[in-house]
VOTOR-722144 format. One line per 4 residues: number of its first residue (from 1); their letters; for each residue x, y, z of C-alpha. Coordinates in nm, 2 decimals, always signed. Layout:
NUM> A> X Y Z | ...
***
This chain:
1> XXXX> -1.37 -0.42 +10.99 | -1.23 -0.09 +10.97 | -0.92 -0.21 +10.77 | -1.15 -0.36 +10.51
5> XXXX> -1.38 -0.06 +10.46 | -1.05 +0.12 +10.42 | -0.90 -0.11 +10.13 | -1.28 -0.14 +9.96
9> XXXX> -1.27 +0.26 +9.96 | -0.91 +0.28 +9.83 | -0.99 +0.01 +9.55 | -1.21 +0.27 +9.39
13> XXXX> -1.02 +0.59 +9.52 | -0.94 +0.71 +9.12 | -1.27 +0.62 +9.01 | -1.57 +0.85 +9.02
17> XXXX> -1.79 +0.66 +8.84 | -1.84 +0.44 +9.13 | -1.97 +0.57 +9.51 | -1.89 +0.28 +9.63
21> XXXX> -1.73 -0.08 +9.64 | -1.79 -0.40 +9.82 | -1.54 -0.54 +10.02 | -1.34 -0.90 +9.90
25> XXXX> -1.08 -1.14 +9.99 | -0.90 -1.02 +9.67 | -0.83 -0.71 +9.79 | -0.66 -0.80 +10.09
29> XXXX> -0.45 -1.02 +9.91 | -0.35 -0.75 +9.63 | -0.24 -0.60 +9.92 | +0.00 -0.84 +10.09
33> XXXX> +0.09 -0.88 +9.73 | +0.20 -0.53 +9.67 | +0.39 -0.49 +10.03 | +0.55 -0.81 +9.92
37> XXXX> +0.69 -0.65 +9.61 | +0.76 -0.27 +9.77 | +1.00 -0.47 +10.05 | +1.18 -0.68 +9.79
41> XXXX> +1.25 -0.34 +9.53 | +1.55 -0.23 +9.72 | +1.71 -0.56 +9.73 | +1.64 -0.67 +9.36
45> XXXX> +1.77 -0.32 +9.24 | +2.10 -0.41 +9.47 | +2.14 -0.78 +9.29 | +2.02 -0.67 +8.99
49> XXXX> +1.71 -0.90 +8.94 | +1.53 -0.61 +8.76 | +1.72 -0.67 +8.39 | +1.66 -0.49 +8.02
53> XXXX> +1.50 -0.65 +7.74 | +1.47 -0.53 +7.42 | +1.22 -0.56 +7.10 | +1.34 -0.47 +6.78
57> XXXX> +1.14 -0.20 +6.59 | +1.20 -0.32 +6.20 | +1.16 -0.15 +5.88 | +0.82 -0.23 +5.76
61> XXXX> +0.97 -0.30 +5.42 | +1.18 -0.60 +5.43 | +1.21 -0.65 +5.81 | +1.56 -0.54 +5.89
65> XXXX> +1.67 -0.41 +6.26 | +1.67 -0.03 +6.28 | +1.55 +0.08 +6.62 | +1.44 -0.13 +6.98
69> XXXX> +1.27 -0.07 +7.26 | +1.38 -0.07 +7.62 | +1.13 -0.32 +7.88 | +1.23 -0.38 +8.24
73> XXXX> +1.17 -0.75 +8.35 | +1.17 -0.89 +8.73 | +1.33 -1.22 +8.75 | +1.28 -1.28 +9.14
77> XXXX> +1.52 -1.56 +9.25 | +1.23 -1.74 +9.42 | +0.92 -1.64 +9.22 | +1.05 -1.65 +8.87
81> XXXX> +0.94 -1.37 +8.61 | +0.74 -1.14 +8.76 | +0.50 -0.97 +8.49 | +0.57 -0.59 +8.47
85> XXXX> +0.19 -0.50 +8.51 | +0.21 -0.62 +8.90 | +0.49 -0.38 +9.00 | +0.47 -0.06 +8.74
89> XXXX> +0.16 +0.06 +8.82 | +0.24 +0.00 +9.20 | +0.61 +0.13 +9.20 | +0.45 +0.47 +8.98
93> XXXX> +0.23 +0.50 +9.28 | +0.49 +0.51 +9.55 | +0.75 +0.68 +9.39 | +1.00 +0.38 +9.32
97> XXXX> +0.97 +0.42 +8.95 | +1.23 +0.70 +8.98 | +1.49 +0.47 +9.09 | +1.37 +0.20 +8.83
101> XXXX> +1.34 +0.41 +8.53 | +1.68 +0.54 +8.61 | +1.81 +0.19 +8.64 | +1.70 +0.11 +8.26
105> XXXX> +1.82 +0.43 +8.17 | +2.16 +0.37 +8.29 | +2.14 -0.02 +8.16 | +2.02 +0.08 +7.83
109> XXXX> +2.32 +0.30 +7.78 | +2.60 +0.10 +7.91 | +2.47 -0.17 +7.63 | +2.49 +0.09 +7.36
113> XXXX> +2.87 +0.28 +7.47 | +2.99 -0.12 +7.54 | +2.92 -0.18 +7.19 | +3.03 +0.14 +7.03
117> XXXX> +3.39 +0.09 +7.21 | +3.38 -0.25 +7.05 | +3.30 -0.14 +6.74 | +3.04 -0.28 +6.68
121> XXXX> +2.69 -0.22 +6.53 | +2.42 +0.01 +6.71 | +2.07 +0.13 +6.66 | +1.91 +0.37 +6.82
125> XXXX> +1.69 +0.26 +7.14 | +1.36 +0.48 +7.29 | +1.34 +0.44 +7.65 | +1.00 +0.45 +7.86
129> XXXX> +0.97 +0.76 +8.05 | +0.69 +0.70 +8.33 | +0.39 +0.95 +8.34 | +0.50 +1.07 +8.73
133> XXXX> +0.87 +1.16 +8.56 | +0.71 +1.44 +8.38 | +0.62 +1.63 +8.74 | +0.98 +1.68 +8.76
137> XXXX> +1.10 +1.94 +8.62 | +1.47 +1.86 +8.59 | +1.35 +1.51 +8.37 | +1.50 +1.65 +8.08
141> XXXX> +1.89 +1.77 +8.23 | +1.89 +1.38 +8.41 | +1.82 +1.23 +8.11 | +2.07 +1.41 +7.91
145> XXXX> +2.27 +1.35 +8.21 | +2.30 +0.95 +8.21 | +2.40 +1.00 +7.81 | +2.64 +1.24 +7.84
149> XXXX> +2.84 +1.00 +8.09 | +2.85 +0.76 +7.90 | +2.98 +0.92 +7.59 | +2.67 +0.93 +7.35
153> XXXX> +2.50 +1.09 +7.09 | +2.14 +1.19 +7.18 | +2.03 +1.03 +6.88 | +2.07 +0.71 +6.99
157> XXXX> +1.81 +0.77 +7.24 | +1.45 +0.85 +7.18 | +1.23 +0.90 +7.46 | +0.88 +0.73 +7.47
161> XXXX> +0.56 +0.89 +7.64 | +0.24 +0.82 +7.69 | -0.09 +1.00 +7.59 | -0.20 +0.90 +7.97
165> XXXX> +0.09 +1.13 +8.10 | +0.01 +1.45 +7.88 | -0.32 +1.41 +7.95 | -0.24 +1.40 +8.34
169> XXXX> +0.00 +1.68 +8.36 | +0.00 +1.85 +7.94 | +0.19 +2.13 +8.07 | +0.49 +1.99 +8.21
173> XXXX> +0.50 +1.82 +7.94 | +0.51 +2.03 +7.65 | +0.81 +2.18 +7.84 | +0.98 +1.84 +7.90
177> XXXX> +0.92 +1.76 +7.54 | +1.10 +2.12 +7.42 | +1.41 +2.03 +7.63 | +1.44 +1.69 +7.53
181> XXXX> +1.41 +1.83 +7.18 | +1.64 +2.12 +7.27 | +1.88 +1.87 +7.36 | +1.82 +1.64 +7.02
185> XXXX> +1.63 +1.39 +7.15 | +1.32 +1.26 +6.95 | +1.01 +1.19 +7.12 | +0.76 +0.92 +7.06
189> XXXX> +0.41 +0.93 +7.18 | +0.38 +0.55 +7.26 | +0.01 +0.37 +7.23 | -0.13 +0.64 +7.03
193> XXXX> -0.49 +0.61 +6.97 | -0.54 +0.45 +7.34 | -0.67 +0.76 +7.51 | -1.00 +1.01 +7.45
197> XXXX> -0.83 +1.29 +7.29 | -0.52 +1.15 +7.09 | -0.61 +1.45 +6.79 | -0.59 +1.72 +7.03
201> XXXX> -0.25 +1.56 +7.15 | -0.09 +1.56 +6.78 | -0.18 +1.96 +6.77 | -0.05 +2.08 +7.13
205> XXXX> +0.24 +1.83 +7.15 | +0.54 +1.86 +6.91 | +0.61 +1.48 +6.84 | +0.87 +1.31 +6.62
209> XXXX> +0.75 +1.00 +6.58 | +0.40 +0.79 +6.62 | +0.34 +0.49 +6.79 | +0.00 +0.34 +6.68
213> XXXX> -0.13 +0.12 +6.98 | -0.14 -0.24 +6.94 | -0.54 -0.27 +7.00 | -0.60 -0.20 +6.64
217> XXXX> -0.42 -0.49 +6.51 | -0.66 -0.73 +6.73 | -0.92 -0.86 +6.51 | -0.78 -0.60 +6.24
221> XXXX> -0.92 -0.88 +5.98 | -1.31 -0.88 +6.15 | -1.32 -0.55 +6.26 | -1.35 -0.28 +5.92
225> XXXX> -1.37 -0.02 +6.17 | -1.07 -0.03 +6.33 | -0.95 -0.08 +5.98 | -1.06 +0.22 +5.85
229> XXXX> -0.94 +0.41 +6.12 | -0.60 +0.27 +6.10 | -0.56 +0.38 +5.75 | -0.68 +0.71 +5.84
233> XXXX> -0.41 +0.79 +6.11 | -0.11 +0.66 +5.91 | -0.26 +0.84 +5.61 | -0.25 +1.20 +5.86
237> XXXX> +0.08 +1.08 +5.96 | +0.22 +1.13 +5.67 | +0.03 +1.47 +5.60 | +0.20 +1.55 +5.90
241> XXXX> +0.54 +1.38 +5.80 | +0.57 +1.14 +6.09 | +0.73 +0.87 +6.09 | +0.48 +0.57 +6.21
245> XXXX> +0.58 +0.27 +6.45 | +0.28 -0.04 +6.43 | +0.29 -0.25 +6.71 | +0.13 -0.58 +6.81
249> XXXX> +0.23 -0.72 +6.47 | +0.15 -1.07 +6.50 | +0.09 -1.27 +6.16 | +0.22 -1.24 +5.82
253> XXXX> -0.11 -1.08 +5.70 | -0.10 -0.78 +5.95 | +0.23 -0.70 +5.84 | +0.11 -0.73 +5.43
257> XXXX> -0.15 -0.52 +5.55 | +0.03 -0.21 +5.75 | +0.31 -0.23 +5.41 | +0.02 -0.18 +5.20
261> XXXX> -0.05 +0.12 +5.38 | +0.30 +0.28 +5.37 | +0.35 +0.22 +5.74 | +0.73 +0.30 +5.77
265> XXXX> +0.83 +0.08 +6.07 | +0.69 -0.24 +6.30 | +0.69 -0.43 +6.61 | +0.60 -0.71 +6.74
269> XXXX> +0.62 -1.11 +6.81 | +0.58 -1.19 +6.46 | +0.93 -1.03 +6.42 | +1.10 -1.03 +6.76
273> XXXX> +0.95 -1.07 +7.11 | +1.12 -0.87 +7.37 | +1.45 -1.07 +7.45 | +1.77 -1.06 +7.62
277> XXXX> +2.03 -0.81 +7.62 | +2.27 -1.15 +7.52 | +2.00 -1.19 +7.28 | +1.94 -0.86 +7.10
281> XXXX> +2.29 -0.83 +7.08 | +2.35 -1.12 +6.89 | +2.02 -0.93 +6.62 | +2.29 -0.67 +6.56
285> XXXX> +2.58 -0.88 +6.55 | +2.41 -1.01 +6.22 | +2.30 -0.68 +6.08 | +2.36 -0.83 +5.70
289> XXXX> +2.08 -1.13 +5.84 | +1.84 -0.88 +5.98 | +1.59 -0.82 +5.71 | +1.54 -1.18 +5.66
293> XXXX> +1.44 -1.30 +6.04 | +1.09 -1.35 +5.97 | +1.19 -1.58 +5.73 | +1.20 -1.85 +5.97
297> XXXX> +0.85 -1.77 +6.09 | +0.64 -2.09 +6.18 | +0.48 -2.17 +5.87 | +0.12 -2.20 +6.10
301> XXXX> +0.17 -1.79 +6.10 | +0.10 -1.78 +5.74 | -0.15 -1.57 +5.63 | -0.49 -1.77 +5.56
305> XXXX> -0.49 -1.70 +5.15 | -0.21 -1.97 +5.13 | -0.36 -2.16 +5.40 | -0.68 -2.21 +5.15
309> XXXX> -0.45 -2.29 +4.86 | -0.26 -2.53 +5.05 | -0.59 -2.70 +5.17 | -0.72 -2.73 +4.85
313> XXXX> -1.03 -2.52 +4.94 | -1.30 -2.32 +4.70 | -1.22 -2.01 +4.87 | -1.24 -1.74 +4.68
317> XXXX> -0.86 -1.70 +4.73 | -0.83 -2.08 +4.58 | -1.04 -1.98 +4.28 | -0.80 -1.67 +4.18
321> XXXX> -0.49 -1.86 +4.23 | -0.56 -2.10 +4.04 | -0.70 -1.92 +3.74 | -0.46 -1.65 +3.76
325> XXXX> -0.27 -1.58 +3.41 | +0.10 -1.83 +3.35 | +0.21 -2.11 +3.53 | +0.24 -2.10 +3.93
329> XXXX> +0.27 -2.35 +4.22 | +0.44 -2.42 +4.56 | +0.71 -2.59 +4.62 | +0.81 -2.79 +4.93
333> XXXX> +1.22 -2.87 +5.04 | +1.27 -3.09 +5.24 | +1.61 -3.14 +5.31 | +1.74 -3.31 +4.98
337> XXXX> +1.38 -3.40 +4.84 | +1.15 -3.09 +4.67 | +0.78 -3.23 +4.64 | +0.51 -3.00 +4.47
341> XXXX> +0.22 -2.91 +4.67 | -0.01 -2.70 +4.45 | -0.01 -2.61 +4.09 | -0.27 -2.37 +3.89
345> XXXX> -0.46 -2.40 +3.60 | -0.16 -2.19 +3.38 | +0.09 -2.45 +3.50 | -0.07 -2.71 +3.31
349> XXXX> -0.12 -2.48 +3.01 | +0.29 -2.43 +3.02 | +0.40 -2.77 +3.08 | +0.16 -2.99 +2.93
353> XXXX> +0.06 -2.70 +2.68 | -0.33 -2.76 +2.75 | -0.54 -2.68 +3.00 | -0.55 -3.01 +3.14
357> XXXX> -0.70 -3.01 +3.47 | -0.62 -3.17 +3.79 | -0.66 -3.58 +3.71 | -0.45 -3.95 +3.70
361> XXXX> -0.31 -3.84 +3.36 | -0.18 -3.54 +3.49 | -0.06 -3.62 +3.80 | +0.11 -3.31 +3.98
365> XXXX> +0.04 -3.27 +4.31 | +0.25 -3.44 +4.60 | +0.45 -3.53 +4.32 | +0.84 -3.56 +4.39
369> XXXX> +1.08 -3.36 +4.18 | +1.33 -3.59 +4.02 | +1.66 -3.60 +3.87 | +1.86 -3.46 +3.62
373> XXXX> +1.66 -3.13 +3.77 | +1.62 -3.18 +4.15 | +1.98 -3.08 +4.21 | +1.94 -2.74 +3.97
377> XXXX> +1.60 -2.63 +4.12 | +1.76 -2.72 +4.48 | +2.04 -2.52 +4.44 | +1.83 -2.19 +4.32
381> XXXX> +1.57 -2.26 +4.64 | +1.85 -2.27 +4.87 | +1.96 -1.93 +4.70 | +1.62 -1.77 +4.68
385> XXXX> +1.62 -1.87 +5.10 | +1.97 -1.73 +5.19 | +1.95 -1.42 +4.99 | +1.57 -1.39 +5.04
389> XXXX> +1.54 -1.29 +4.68 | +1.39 -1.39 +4.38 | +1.58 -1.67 +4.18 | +1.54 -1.78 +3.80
393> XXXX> +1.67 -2.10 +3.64 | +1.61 -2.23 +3.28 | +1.53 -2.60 +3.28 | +1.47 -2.85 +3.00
397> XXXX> +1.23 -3.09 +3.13 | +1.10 -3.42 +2.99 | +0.70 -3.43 +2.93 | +0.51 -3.73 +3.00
401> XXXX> +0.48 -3.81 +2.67 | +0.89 -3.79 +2.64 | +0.88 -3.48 +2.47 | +1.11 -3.21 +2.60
405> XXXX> +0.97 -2.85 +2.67 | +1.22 -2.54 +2.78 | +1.10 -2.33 +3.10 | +1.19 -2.07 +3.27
409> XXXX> +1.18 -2.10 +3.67 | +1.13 -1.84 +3.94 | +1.18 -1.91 +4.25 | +1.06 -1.68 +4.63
413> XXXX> +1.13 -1.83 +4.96 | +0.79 -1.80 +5.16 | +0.90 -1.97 +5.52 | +1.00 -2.23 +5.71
417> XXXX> +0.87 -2.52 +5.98 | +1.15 -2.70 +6.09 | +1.31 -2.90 +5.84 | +1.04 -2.78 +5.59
421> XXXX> +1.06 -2.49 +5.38 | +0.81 -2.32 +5.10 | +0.87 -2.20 +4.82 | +0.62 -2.01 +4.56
425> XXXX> +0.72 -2.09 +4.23 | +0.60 -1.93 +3.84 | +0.69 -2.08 +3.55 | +0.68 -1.99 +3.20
429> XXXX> +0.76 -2.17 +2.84 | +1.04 -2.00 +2.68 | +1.04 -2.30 +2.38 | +1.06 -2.06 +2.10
433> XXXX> +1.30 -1.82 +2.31 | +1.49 -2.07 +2.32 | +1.48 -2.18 +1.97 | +1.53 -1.83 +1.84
437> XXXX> +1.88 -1.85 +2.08 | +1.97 -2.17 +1.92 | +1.92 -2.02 +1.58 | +2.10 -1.73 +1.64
441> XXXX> +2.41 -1.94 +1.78 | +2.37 -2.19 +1.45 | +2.38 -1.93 +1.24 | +2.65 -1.76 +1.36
445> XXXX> +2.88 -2.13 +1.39 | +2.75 -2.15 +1.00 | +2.89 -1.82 +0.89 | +3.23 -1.88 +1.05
449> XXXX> +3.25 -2.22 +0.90 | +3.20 -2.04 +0.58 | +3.50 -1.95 +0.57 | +3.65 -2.24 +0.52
453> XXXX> +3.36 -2.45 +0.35 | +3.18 -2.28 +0.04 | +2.80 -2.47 +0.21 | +2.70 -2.53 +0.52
457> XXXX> +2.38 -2.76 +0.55 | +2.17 -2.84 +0.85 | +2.05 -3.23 +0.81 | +1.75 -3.31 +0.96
461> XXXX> +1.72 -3.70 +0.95 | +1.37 -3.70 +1.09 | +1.22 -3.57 +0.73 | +1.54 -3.59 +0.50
465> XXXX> +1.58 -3.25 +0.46 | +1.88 -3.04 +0.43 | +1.86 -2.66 +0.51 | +2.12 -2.44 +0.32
469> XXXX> +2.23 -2.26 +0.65 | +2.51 -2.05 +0.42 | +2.65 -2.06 +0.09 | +2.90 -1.87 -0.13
473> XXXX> +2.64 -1.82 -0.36 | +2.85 -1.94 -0.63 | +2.50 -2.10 -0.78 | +2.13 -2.07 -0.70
477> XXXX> +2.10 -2.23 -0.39 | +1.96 -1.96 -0.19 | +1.99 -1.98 +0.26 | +1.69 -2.12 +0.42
481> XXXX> +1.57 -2.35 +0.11 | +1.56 -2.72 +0.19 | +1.65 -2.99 -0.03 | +1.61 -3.36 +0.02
485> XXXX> +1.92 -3.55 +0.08 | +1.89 -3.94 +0.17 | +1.93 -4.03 -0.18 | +2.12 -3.81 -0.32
489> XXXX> +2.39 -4.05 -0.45 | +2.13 -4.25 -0.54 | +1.96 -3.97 -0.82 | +2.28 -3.88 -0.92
493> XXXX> +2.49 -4.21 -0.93 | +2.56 -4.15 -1.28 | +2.76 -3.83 -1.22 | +2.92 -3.94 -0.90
497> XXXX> +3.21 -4.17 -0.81 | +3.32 -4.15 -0.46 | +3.67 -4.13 -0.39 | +3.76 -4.24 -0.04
501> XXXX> +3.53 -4.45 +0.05 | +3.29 -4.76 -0.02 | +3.01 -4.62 -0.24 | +2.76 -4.81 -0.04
505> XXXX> +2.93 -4.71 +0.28 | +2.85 -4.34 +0.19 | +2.48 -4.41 +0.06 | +2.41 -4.55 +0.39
509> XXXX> +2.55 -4.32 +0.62 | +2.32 -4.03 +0.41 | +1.99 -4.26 +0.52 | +2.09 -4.38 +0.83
513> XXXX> +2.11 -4.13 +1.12 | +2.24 -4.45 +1.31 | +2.50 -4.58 +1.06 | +2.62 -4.19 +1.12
517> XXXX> +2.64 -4.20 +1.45 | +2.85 -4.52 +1.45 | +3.12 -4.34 +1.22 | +3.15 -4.05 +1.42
521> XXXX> +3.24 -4.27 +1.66 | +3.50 -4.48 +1.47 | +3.65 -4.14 +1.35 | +3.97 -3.93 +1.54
525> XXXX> +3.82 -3.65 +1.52 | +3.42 -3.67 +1.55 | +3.38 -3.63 +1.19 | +3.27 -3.81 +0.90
529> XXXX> +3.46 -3.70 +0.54 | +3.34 -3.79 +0.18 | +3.52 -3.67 -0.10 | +3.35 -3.77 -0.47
533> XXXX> +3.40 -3.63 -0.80 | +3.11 -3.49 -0.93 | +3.09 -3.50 -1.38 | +2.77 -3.31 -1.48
537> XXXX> +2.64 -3.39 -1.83 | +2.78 -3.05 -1.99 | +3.10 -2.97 -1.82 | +3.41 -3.05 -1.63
541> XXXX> +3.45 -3.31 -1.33 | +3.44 -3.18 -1.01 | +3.61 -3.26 -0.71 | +3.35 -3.22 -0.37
545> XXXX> +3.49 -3.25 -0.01 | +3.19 -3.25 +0.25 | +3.23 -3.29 +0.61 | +2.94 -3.44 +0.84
549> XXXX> +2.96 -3.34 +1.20 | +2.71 -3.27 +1.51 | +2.73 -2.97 +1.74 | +2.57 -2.97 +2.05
553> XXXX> +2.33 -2.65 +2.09 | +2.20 -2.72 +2.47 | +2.23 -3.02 +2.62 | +1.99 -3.30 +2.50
557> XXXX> +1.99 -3.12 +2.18 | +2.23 -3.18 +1.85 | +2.23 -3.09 +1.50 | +2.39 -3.30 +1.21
561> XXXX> +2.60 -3.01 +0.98 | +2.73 -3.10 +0.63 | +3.00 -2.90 +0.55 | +3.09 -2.89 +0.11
565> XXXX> +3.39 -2.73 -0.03 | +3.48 -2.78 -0.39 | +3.86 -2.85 -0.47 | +4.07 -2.70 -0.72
569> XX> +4.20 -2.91 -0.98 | +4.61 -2.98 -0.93
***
C-alpha cells in the first residue's frame, strides 16, 4: 500500500497545481516500463541499438538540402523502434542522457569527417543538447572537444536548445551559449514559441538562429490566430536579422504559405522525414537533385486550391481559375499518353478564338493529346520535370474546324503519384507573331532573289492575286500592290507567244494550283520555267523568263513565288 502511495505522490512530484493524485494500475506499469528501459541502456549503447537519424532542414525557396538535424532512435532487437519520448524524458531524469547525447555527438561527427575524407558533399548538422547538459559547466570545452578529434570546423555543428532549459537554469546558460559562440558555434533555440516567456528569451539570450515550433503549423489554415502570430515572429526575426527554421511542414500549402512570408529555411515530412544515416547520405550524394525532392510529393498532398479545380467545384478558387486572363489548364502524363484535365475559360478564347464554354462541341476535358504534337509536348513535360523549370514550345495545331492556329506552350511540373504526373500548362496565340516572322523571312528570301530576278511575286491561288514582294522598279509596279494573275495570258494573248512550252500548258498551270503542283513534281529541280516573248502595241518584243517555285515557311505552310527576269536581246 505504501509502494503505491509512493508512485501516486511521485506521479505529481513536479506539479504544484495538484495536492494530490489517485493511485492506478498505469502507474505501476510506467514503472516496470522505465526499469525495463534503464537496465537495457548500458547494453544498447554497447551494441549500438541507439542509432542517428537525420531530417534535412531545406531552403524555403526551392527546397534544396542545406542543413539537418541530429535524432537518436532505439531500435531494440526484441521490441522494435522504441519511440524517443519513452526514454528521453526518463534517461534526462537519471542522468543517462549524458552518455547518450555524447553518443550522437560522437556519431554525428564521424558521419560528417567520413565524408569530408571522401570528398564528398557536407552540410552543416545542429545537434540536440539536453536541458540537464547545461548544469555542467564544462558542456561547452566537451563539445568542442568531440569536434576537434575528429578534425572539424565548428561550423559544421550548430548546437540546438530549448526555451525549457533557459528557463530552468537561464544562467548557465547564457554562459554556455558565450562559449559555444566563443568557440564559433551557432546556437539555435529549437521550438521557439512553446514556452511562457519566449520574448524575454530573444532579449537575454544571444541566438543565431530561430526555430519556430511546429504547433503553429497545426490547423495553420483554421486557426487566424496562430496565423497572425506566425507572421509576426518571422517578421521580428528579420528586424532582428535571424535566420528562421519552420518546422512541422507538412502539405504543399504550408510551405506556399511560410515562402510567402520570407521564411528562410524548413522542415518537415512534406520534405524529408527523419531517415537513415544510409539514407541522408544518399540526399547529399545528389546535391544537384536536392531542390527538386518534393517534386515527387504524393499528389493527395496537394494544396486544396487545385484539389477544387481538379474536382470541378464552384469554389471560389474554381471561379478565379477559370476566369483568370489567357489560356491555362492541367495536363496529365501518363507514361507515353498526356490527357487534359482542366482548361479555363481563356483557353477556349486562344484555341477556338471564342469564348466557347464547356459543351459536346467543344470537347476538352479528359481529352487525349494526339499526334503530330504528343511527342513535342511530351518531350518539354519531361524537361519542365527533370529540370523543375518552366518549359515553352511553339506548336501549330489543327482546329476542329481543320483550320490551323500557332500557340505558344508553357509548361511547370506540379507533382507526381506513381506513374502519374501534373503538369500546369498556359497557352497563348502567337498567330500574328508568327505571321509577322514569316513575313520578315519572305521578305528577306525576296530581296536576295532580287538579285538575280528583276520581280519577285507571291501567288496566292486561293483569290488569284499576285503580291509584288520586290521589284527593280524599272516600271510602276510598286512592293505590296496585288495584281490578278490566272488569266493573264489570257488578257494579253495578243502580245504573248510562249516559247518553251504548250501555250495551253502554261495557261493552265497559272489557274490551277494542282496542275502546278504536278509540274513541280515532273521537274529536276522543283521548279516550273516559262519563257514568252512579250510585243507591246508601241515598242520592241520582249523576251520574259519567270520561274514558279514554293518555299516552305513552317511546316504545314508554303508559298507559291514567281520569279521574272527580262532577257537581253543577242
Amino acid at each position: 500500500m505504501v509502494d503505491m502511495a509512493r508512485l501516486a505522490m511521485d506521479s505529481i512530484k513536479t506539479n504544484y497545481m495538484k495536492p494530490y493524485a489517485w493511485y492506478d494500475g498505469s502507474m505501476l506499469d510506467t514503472m516496470i516500463e522505465e526499469q525495463r528501459l534503464v537496465s537495457d541502456f548500458r547494453t544498447a549503447i554497447a551494441q549500438k541499438q541507439f542509432t542517428v537519424y537525420f531530417q534535412p532542414i531545406c531552403r524555403a525557396d526551392d527546397g534544396l538540402v542545406v542543413s539537418a538535424e541530429a535524432l537518436v532512435r532505439w531500435i531494440h532487437p526484441l521490441r522494435g523502434m522504441i519511440s524517443p519520448g519513452s526514454f528521453i524524458p526518463l534517461f534526462e531524469k537519471n542522468g543517462l542522457i549524458h552518455i547518450l547525447d555524447r553518443f550522437v555527438w560522437n556519431e554525428t561527427c564521424e558521419m560528417l569527417k567520413s565524408r569530408i575524407d571522401a570528398g564528398k558533399h557536407v552540410v552543416p548538422v545542429s545537434i540536440n543538447v539536453s536541458r540537464v547538459e547545461f548544469y555542467n559547466p564544462e558542456l561547452a570545452d566537451e563539445i568542442k572537444e568531440i569536434v576537434d578529434k575528429h578534425e572539424l570546423p565548428t561550423n559544421l555543428i550548430k548546437i540546438e536548445i530549448t526555451e525549457t532549459a533557459y528557463a530552468d537554469n537561464p544562467t548557465q546558460v547564457q554562459q554556455a551559449v558565450k562559449c559555444l559562440h566563443d568557440y564559433g558555434f551557432l546556437v539555435l533555440m529549437d521550438d521557439f514559441g512553446s514556452g511562457y516567456s519566449s520574448l524575454n528569451i530573444l532579449k537575454n539570450l544571444p541566438i543565431d538562429i530561430l526555430k519556430i515550433d511546429m504547433q503553429f503549423m497545426d490547423n495553420l489554415n483554421n486557426n487566424e490566430k496562430a496565423s497572425i502570430i506566425l507572421e509576426a515572429v518571422i517578421r521580428m526575426a528579420k528586424w532582428m536579422k535571424l535566420p528562421v527554421v519552420a518546422e512541422g511542414v507538412e502539405t504543399r500549402k504550408e510551405w506556399n504559405y511560410l515562402k510567402s512570408m520570407e521564411c528562410e529555411m524548413v522542415q518537415g515530412y512534406y520534405f524529408y522525414k527523419p531517415i537513415p544515416q544510409a539514407d541522408f547520405c544518399e540526399v547529399l550524394d545528389q546535391k544537384n537533385l536536392q531542390k527538386y525532392a518534393v517534386k515527387e510529393r504524393n499528389l493527395f498532398e496537394l494544396d486544396d486550391t487545385i484539389f477544387d479545380i481538379f474536382n470541378h467545384s464552384n469554389s471560389k478558387e474554381n471561379m478565379l481559375f477559370y476566369d483568370m486572363i489567357g489560356g491555362m489548364g492541367v495536363l496529365e502524363m501518363t507514361g507515353d499518353s498526356l490527357e487534359i484535365l482542366q482548361v479555363n475559360r481563356g483557353y477556349y478564347e486562344v484555341f477556338y478564338g471564342t469564348e466557347a464554354p464547356l459543351s459536346e462541341t467543344t470537347p476538352v476535358l479528359h481529352k487525349k493529346v494526339e499526334q503530330p504534337s504528343l511527342n513535342l509536348i511530351l518531350d518539354a513535360c519531361h524537361m519542365a520535370k527533370d529540370s523543375n523549370q518552366v518549359q515553352s514550345i511553339q506548336l501549330h495545331l489543327e482546329r476542329p474546324d481543320k483550320t490551323f492556329v500557332w500557340v505558344n506552350l508553357k509548361l511547370r511540373y506540379i507533382g507526381s503519384r506513381g506513374r502519374h504526373s501534373l503538369f500546369y500548362f498556359a497557352i497563348d496565340n502567337i498567330e500574328e507573331l508568327k505571321k509577322a516572322e514569316q513575313e520578315r523571312y519572305l521578305t528577306a528570301y525576296s530581296s536576295a532573289l532580287l538579285k538575280v530576278f528583276d520581280k519577285v511575286y507571291r501567288l496566292d491561288y486561293e483569290n488569284g492575286m499576285a503580291e509584288v514582294l520586290h521589284t527593280n522598279r524599272s516600271d510602276d509596279m510598286k512592293i505590296k500592290e496585288h495584281y490578278y494573275f490566272k488569266d493573264f495570258f489570257q488578257r494579253f494573248s495578243k502580245m504573248i507567244s510562249i516559247a518553251n512550252r504548250e501555250e495551253a500548258d502554261a495557261f493552265q498551270v497559272l489557274e490551277s494550283k494542282e496542275i502546278l503542283e504536278e509540274r513541280l513534281e515532273e521537274s529536276d529541280n522543283g521548279c516550273y520555267e516559262i519563257t514568252y516573248h512579250f510585243t507591246p502595241p508601241r515598242g520592241k518584243t520582249q523576251t520574259i523568263s519567270a520561274l514558279i517555285f514554293k518555299i516552305e515557311l513552317e511546316p504545314g505552310h508554303e508559298e507559291y513565288l514567281c520569279c521574272m527576269k527580262k532577257r537581253l536581246p543577242h
